[in-house]
Kinemage of the C-alpha trace (Angstrom):
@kinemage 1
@onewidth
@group {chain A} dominant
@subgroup {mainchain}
@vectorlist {calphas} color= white
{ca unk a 1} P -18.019 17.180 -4.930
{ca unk a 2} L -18.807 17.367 -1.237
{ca unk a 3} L -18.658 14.340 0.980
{ca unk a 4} L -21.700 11.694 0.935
{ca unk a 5} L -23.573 10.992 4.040
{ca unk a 6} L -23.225 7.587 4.440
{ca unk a 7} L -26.658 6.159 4.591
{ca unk a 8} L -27.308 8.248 1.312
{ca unk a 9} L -23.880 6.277 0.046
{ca unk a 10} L -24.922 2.602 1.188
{ca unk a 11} L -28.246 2.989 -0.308
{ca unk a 12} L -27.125 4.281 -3.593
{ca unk a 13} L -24.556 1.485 -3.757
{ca unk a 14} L -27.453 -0.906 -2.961
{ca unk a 15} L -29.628 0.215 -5.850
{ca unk a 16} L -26.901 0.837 -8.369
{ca unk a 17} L -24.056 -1.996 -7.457
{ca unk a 18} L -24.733 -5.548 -7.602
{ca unk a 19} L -21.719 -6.406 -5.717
{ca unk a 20} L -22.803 -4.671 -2.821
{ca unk a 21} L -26.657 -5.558 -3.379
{ca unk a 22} L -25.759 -9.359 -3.218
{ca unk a 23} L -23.656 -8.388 -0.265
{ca unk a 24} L -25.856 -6.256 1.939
{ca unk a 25} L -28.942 -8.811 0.643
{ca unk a 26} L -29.739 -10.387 4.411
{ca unk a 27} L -29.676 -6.476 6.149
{ca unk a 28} L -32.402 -4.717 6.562
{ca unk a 29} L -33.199 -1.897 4.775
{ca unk a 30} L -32.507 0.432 7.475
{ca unk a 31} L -28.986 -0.783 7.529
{ca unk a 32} L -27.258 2.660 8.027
{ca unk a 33} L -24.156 2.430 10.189
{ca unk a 34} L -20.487 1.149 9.328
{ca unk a 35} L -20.982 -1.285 12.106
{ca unk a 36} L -24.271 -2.972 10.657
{ca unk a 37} L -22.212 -3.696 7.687
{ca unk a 38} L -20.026 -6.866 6.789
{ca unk a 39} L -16.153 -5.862 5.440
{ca unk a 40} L -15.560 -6.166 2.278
{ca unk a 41} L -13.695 -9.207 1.045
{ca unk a 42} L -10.835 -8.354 -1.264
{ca unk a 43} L -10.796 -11.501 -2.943
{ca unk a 44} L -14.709 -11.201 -3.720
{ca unk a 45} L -14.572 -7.629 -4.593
{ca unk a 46} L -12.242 -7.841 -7.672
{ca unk a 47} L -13.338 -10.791 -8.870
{ca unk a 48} L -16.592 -8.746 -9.258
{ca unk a 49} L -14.635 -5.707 -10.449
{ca unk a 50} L -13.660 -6.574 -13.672
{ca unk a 51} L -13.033 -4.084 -16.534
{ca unk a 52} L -15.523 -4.971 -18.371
{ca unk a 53} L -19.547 -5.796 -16.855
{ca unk a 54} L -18.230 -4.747 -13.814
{ca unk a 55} L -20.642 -5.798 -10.677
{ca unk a 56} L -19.183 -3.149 -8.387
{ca unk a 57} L -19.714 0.020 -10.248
{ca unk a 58} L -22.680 1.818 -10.108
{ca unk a 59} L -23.025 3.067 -13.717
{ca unk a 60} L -21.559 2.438 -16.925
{ca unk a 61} L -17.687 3.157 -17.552
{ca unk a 62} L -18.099 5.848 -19.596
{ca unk a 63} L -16.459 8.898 -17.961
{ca unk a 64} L -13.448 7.986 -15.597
{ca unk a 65} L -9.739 7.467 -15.539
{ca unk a 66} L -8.335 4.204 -14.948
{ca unk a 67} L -5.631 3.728 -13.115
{ca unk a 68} L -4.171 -0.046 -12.036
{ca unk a 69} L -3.959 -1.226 -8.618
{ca unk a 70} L -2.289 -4.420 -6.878
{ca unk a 71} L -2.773 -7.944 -8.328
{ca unk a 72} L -1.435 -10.744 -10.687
{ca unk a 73} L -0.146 -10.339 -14.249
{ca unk a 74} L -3.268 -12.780 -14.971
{ca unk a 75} L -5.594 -10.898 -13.485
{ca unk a 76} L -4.699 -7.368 -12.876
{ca unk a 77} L -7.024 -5.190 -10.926
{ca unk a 78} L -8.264 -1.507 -12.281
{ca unk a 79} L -9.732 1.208 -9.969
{ca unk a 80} L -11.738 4.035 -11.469
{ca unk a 81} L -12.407 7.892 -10.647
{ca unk a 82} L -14.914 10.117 -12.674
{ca unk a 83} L -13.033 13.528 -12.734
{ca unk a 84} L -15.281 15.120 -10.097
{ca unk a 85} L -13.868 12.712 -7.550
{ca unk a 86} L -10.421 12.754 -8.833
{ca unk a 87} L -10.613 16.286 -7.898
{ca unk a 88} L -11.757 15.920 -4.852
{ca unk a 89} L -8.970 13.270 -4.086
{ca unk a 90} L -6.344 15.021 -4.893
{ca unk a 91} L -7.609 17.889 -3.279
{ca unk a 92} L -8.221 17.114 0.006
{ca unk a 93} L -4.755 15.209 -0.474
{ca unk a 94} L -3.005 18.254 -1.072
{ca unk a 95} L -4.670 19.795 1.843
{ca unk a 96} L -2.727 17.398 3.838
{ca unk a 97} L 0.621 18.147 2.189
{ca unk a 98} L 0.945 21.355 4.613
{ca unk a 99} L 1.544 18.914 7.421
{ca unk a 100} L 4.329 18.067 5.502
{ca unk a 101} L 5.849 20.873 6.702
{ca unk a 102} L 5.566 22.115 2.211
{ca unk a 103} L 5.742 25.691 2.195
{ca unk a 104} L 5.149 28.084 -0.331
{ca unk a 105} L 7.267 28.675 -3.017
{ca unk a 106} L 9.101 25.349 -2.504
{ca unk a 107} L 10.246 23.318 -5.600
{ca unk a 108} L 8.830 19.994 -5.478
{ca unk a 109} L 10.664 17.218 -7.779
{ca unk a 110} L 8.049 14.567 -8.462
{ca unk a 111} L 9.842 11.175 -8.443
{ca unk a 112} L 6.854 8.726 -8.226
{ca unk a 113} L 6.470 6.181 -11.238
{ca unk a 114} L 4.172 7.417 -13.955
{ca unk a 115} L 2.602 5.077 -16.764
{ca unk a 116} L 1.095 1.652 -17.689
{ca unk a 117} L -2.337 3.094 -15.501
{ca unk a 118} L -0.050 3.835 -12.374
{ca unk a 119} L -1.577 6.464 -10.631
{ca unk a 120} L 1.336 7.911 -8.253
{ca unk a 121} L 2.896 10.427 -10.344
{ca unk a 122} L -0.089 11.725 -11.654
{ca unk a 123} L -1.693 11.544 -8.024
{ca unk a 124} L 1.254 13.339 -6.421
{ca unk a 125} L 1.472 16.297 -9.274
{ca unk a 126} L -1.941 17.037 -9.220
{ca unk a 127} L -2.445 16.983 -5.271
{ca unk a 128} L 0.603 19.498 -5.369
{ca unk a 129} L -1.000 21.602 -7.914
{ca unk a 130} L -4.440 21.470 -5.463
{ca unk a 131} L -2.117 22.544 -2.392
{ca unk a 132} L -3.205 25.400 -0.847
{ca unk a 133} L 0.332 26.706 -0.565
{ca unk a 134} L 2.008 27.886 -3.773
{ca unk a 135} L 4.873 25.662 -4.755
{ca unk a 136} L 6.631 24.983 -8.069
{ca unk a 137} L 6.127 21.440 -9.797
{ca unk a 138} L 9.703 19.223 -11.348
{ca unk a 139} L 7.439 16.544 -13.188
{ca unk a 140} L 11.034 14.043 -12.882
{ca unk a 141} L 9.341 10.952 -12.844
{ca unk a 142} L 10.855 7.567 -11.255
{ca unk a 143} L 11.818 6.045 -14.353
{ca unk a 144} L 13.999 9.285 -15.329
{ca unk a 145} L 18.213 8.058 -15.370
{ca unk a 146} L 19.585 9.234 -12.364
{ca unk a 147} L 22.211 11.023 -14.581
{ca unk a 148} L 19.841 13.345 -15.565
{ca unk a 149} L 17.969 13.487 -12.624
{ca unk a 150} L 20.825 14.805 -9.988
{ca unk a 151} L 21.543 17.777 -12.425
{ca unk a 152} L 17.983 18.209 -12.969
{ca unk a 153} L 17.590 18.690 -9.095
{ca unk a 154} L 20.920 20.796 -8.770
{ca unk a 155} L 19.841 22.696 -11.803
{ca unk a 156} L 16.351 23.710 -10.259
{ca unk a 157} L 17.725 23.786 -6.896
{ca unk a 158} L 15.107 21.364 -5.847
{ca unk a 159} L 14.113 21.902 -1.908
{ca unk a 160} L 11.596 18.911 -1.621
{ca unk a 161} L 12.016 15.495 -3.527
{ca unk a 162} L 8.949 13.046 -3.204
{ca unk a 163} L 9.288 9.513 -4.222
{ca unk a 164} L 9.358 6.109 -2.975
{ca unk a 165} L 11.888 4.813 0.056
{ca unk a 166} L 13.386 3.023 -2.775
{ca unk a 167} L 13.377 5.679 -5.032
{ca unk a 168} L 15.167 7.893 -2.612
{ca unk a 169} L 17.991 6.164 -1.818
{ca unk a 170} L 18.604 5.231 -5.175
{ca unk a 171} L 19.249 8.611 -5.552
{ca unk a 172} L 20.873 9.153 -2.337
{ca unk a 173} L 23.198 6.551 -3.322
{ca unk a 174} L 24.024 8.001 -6.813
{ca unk a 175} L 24.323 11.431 -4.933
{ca unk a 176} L 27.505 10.003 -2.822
{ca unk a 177} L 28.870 8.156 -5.112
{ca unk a 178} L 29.401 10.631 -7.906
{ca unk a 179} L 30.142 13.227 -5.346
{ca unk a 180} L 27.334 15.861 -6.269
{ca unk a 181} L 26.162 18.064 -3.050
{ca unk a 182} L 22.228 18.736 -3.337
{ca unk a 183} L 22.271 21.633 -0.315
{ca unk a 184} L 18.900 23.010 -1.565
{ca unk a 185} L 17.276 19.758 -0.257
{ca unk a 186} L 15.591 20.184 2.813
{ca unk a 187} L 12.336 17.561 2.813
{ca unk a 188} L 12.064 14.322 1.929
{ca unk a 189} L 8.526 13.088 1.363
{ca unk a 190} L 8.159 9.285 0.986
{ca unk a 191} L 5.228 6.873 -0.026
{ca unk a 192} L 3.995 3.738 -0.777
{ca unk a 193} L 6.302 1.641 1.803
{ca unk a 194} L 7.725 2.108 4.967
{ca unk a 195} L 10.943 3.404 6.126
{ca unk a 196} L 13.344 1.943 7.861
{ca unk a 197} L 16.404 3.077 9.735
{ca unk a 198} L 18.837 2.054 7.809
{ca unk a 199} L 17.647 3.939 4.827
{ca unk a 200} L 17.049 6.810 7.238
{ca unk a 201} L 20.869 6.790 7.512
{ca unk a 202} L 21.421 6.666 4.072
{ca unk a 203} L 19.278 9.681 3.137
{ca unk a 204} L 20.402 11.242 6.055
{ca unk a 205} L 24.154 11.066 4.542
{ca unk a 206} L 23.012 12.218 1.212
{ca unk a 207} L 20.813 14.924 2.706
{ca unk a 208} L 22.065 16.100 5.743
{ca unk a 209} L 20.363 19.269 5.612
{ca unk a 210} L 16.463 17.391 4.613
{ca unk a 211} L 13.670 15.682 6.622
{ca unk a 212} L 12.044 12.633 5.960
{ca unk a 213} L 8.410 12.514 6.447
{ca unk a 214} L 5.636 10.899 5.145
{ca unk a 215} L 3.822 12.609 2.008
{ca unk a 216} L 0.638 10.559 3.271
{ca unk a 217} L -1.444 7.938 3.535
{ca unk a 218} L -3.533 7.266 0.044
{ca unk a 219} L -4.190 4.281 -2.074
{ca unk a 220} L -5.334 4.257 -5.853
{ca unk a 221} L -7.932 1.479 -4.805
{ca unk a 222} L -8.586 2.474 -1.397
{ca unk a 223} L -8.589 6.084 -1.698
{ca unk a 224} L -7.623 8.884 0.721
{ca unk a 225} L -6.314 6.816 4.572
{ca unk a 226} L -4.558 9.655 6.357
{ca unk a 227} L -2.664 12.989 6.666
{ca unk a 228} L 0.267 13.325 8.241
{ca unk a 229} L 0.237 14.478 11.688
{ca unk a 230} L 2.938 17.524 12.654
{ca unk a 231} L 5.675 17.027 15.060
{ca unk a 232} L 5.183 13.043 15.506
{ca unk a 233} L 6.990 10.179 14.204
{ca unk a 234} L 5.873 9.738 10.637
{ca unk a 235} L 3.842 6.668 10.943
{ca unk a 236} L 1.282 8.503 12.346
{ca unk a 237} L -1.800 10.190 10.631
{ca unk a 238} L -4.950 10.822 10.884
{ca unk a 239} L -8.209 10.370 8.890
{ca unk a 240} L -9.387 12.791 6.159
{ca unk a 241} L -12.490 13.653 7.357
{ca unk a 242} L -15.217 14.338 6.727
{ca unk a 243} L -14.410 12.695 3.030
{ca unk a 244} L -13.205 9.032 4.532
{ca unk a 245} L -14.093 6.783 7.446
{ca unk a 246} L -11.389 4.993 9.114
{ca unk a 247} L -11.747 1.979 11.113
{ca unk a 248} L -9.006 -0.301 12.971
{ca unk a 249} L -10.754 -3.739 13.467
{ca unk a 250} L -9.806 -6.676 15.524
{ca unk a 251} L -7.733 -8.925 13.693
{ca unk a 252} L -10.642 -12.005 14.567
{ca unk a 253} L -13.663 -10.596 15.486
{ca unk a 254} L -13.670 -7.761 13.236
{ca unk a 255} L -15.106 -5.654 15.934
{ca unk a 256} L -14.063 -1.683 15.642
{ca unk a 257} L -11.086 -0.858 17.867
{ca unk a 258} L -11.178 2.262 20.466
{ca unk a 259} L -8.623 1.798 22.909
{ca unk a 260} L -5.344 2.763 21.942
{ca unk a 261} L -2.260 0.707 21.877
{ca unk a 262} L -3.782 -2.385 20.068
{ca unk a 263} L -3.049 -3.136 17.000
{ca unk a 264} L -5.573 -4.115 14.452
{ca unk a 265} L -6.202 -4.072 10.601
{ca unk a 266} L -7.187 -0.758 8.511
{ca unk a 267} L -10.508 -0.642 6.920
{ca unk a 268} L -11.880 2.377 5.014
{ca unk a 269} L -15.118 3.999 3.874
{ca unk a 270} L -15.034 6.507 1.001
{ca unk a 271} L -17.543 9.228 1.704
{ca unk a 272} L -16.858 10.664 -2.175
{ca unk a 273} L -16.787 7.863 -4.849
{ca unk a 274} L -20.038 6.901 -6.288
{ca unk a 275} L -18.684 4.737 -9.571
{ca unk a 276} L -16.671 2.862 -7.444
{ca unk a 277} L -18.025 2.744 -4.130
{ca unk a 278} L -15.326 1.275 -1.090
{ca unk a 279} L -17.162 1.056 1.571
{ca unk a 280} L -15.728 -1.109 4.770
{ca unk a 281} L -12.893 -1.817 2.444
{ca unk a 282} L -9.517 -3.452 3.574
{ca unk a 283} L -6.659 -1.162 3.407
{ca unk a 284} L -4.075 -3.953 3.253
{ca unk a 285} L -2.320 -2.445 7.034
{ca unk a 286} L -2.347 -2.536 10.505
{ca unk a 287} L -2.526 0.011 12.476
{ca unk a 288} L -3.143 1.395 16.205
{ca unk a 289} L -4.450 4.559 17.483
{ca unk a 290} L -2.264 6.246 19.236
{ca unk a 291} L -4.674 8.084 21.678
{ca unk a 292} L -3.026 12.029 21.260
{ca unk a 293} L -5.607 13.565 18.960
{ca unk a 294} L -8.666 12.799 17.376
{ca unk a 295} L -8.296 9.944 14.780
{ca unk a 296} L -4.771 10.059 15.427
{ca unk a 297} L -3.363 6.204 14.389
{ca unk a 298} L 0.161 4.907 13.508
{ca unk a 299} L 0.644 2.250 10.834
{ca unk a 300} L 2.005 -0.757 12.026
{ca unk a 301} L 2.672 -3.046 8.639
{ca unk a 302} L 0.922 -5.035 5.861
{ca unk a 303} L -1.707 -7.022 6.663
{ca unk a 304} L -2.541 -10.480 5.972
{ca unk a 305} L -4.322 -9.118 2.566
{ca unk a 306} L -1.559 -8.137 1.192
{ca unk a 307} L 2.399 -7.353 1.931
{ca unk a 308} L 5.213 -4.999 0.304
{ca unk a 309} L 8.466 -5.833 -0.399
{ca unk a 310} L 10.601 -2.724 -1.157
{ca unk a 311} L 8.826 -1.231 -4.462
{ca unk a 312} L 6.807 -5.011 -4.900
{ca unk a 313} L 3.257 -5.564 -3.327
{ca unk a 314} L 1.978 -9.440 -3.469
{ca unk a 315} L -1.092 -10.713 -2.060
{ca unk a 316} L -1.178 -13.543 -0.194
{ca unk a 317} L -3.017 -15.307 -3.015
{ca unk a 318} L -0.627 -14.671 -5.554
{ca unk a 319} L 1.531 -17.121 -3.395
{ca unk a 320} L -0.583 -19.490 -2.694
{ca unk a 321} L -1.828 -19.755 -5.768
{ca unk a 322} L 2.157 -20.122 -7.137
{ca unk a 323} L 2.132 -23.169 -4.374
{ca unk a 324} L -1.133 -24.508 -5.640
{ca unk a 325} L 0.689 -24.854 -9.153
{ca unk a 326} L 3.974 -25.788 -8.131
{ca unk a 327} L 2.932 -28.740 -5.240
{ca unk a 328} L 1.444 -31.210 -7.403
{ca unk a 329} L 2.246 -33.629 -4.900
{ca unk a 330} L 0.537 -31.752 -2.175
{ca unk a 331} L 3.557 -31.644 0.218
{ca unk a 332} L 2.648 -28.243 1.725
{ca unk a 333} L -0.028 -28.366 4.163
{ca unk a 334} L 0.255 -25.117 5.188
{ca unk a 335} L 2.059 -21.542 4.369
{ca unk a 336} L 2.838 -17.972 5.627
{ca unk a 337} L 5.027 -14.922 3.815
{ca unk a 338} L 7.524 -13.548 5.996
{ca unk a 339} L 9.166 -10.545 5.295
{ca unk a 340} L 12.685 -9.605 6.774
{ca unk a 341} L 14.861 -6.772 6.429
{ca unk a 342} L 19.409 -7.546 6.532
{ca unk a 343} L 21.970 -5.479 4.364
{ca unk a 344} L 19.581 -2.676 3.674
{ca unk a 345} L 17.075 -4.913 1.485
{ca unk a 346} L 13.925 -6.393 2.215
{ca unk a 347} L 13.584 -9.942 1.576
{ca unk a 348} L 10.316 -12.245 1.501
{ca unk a 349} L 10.904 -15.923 2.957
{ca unk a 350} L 8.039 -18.042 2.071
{ca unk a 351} L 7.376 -20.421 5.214
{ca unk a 352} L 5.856 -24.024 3.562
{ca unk a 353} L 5.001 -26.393 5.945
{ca unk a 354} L 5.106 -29.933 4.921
{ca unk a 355} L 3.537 -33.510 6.282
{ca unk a 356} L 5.298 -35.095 9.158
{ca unk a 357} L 7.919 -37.411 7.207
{ca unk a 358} L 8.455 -35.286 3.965
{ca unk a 359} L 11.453 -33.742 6.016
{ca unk a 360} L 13.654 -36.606 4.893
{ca unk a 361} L 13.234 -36.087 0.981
{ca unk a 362} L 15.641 -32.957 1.175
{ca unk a 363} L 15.906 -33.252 -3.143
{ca unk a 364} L 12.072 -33.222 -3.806
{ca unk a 365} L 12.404 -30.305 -1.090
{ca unk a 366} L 14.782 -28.745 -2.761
{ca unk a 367} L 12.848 -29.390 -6.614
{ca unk a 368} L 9.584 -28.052 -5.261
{ca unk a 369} L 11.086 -24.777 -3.548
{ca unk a 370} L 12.591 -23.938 -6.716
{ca unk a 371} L 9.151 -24.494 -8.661
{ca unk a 372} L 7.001 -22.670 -6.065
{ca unk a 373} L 9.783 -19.412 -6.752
{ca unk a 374} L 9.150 -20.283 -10.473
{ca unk a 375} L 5.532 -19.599 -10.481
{ca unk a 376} L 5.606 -17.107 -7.854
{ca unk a 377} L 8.038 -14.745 -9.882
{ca unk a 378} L 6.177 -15.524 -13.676
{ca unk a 379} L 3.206 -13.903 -11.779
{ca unk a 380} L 4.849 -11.217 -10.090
{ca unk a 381} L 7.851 -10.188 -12.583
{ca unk a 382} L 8.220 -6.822 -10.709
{ca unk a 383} L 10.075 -8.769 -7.794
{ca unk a 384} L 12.796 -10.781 -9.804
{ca unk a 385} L 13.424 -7.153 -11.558
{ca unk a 386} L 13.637 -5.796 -8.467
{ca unk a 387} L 16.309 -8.472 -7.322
{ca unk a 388} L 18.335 -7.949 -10.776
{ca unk a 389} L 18.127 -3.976 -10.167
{ca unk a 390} L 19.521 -4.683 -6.211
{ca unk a 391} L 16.457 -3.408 -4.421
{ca unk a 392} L 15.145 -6.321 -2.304
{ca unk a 393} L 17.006 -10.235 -1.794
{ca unk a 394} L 15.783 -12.663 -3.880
{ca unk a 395} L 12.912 -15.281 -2.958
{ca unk a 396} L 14.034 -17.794 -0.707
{ca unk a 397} L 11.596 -20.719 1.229
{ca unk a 398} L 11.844 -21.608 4.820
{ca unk a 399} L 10.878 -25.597 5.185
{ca unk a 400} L 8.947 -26.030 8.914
{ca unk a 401} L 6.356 -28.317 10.499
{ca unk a 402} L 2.617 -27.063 10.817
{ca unk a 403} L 3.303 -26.443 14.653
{ca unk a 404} L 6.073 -23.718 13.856
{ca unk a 405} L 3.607 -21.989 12.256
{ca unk a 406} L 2.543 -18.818 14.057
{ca unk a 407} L -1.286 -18.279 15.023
{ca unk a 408} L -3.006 -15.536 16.362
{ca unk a 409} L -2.811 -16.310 20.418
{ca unk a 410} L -6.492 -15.312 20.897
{ca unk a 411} L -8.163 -17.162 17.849
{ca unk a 412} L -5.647 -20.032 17.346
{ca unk a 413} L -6.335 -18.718 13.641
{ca unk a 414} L -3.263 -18.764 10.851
{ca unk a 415} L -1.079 -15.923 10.514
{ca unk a 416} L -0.927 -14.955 6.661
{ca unk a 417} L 1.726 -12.698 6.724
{ca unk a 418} L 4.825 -12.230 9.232
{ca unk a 419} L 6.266 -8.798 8.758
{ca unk a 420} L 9.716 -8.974 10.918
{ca unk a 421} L 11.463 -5.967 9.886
{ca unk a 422} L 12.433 -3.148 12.677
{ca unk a 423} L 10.195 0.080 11.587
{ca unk a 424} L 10.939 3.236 13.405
């Protein structure tokens, strides 16, 4: 499927979507441009995009895949792809995996989780197959014991191993502890979270001979973000065009960014999905352009939509939502997430803010943290398994007044989410 013009793409999802009928009701009909168009609230959008009578899709749900994206175990969110975009995803993906520095011939061990609708297996192995350099496919998985997997990769002689940061050096870990050298290694092509120096180091000592760089910059709900951008550091990419629009908006005004240097959140506009349409869509980042090429940008963090934690991604509602339960007593008057990085984990500190006074009662503190953890994990169980399994430090909460909250300096607005790790 070639790419939609985009006034043929906002009118079709006007006459086909009533999500985006009820939203683009008070614009004229001439409404053609990203900029006469409001951004999408997340919140709105999948509470309109249920599975079944589904507001946002255009037709019926009768020929897609469906793959599941971010949200709550009680109310999980699905994104769908007919097969003609699926194919054009992937695709133009695997266009982008030359930048990788993938060459032909290379053996490519597929490490990404596969199952229960997760699309980053399948969406990795297929954008490989779609490559435009030949390259041979080890279909490992994530979930695969890493005794099997090392003399999988030795047995293969695997030169490229894709996979999450946490994926990685799980394996790089298992690699110097049992002693095995992997020399064929050469790239190492992460996704779905940043990373950070120390893990850097880690792969580095389990890999000497391998680069890290990013395998790109997709989302199963979002779509295609960017490509990765040769010879720079590997938060930078740039957009897929002429199949995606991406925008960097001011944090309060929502106004498009141009200059580079300031930072702002990542909004996208699919050119190529008509079920689904994502149009001025949240991307969940921040991001800056960088000013060297065209539609060059480096990715900055989560944004207040939603934040990752290792292998975990919460939105900000799931935790206040968890307070909203827990606080019967409505002690917390206001909240942010912050997330820190120490010993080679990430770790998410939730910052409650309580009345002036309700310092004093350190045991109904201390009974209303552990509740608010409670709630917060029963909705999220991928984070306490993540604790048990070592990857990130358990939930903690950070008692402060509403003053030590921070605010954006220019709006005096609340800042959702505090992301304080070091990213390289």
């Amino acid at each position: 499927m070639s790419a939609q013009q985009l006034s043929d793409l906002i009118r079709f999802a006007r006459h086909n979507s009533p999500f985006y009928r009820d939203l683009y009701a008070s614009l004229p009909p001439s409404a053609d441009r990203l900029t006469d168009l409001p951004v999408v609230d997340q919140k709105s959008f999948w509470a309109a995009n249920t599975l079944h009578d589904s507001r946002v899709l255009t037709g019926p749900l009768s020929e897609a895949t469906v793959y599941k994206t971010g949200g709550t175990t009680g109310s999980p969110k699905f994104s769908v792809y007919t097969r003609d975009e699926w194919r054009t995803f992937v695709t133009t993906f695997g266009q982008g995996l030359v930048d990788t520095g993938l060459r032909p011939g290379h053996r490519v061990a597929d490490l990404f989780y596969a199952g229960e609708l997760y699309a980053s297996f399948l969406f990795v192995l297929d954008s490989l197959a779609h490559a435009p350099v030949e390259n041979v496919r080890l279909p490992i998985g994530g979930g695969a014991p890493l005794e099997s997997t090392i003399p999988t990769l030795r047995d293969l002689a695997a030169q490229v191993l894709a996979g999450t940061p946490t994926t990685l050096c799980r394996l790089a870990e298992q690699v110097l502890a049992s002693g095995v050298r992997l020399d064929s290694v050469e790239l190492l092509l992460f996704g779905g979270e940043a990373l950070f120096d120390d893990q850097r180091r880690l792969l580095a000592t389990a890999f000497p001979g391998a680069e890290a760089r990013s395998v790109g910059y997709a989302s199963v709900d979002a779509g295609l973000l960017g490509r990765p951008v040769p010879g720079t550091d590997a938060r930078v990419h740039r957009a897929f065009t002429p199949h995606s629009l991406v925008e960097i908006l001011d944090d309060s005004t929502d106004e498009p960014i141009t200059e580079p240097g300031r930072p702002g959140r990542v909004v996208v506009t699919s050119l190529f999905r008509r079920l689904m349409p994502i149009i001025r869509y949240p991307a969940g980042d921040r991001a800056e352009w960088t000013g060297t090429g065209p539609g060059h940008f480096r990715i900055l963090g989560r944004a207040e939509e939603g934040v990752r934690v290792g292998p975990v991604s919460l939105y900000t509602q799931d935790a206040q939502d968890a307070v909203a339960s827990a606080d019967t007593a409505g002690q917390v008057v206001g909240m942010q997430l912050v997330v820190r990085r120490w010993e080679g984990r990430d770790g998410l500190v939730l910052r409650l803010a309580t009345a002036p006074g309700d310092e004093r009662d350190t045991d109904r503190r201390e009974c209303l943290a552990r509740a608010v953890v409670a709630e917060l994990e029963t909705v999220r169980p991928l984070y306490p398994d993540s604790v048990r399994a070592g990857f990130v430090h358990p939930l903690s909460v950070e008692w402060a007044r509403h003053r030590d909250l921070a605010v954006n300096p220019r709006s005096g607005k609340l800042v959702r989410v505090l992301d304080e790790r070091p990213t390289a």
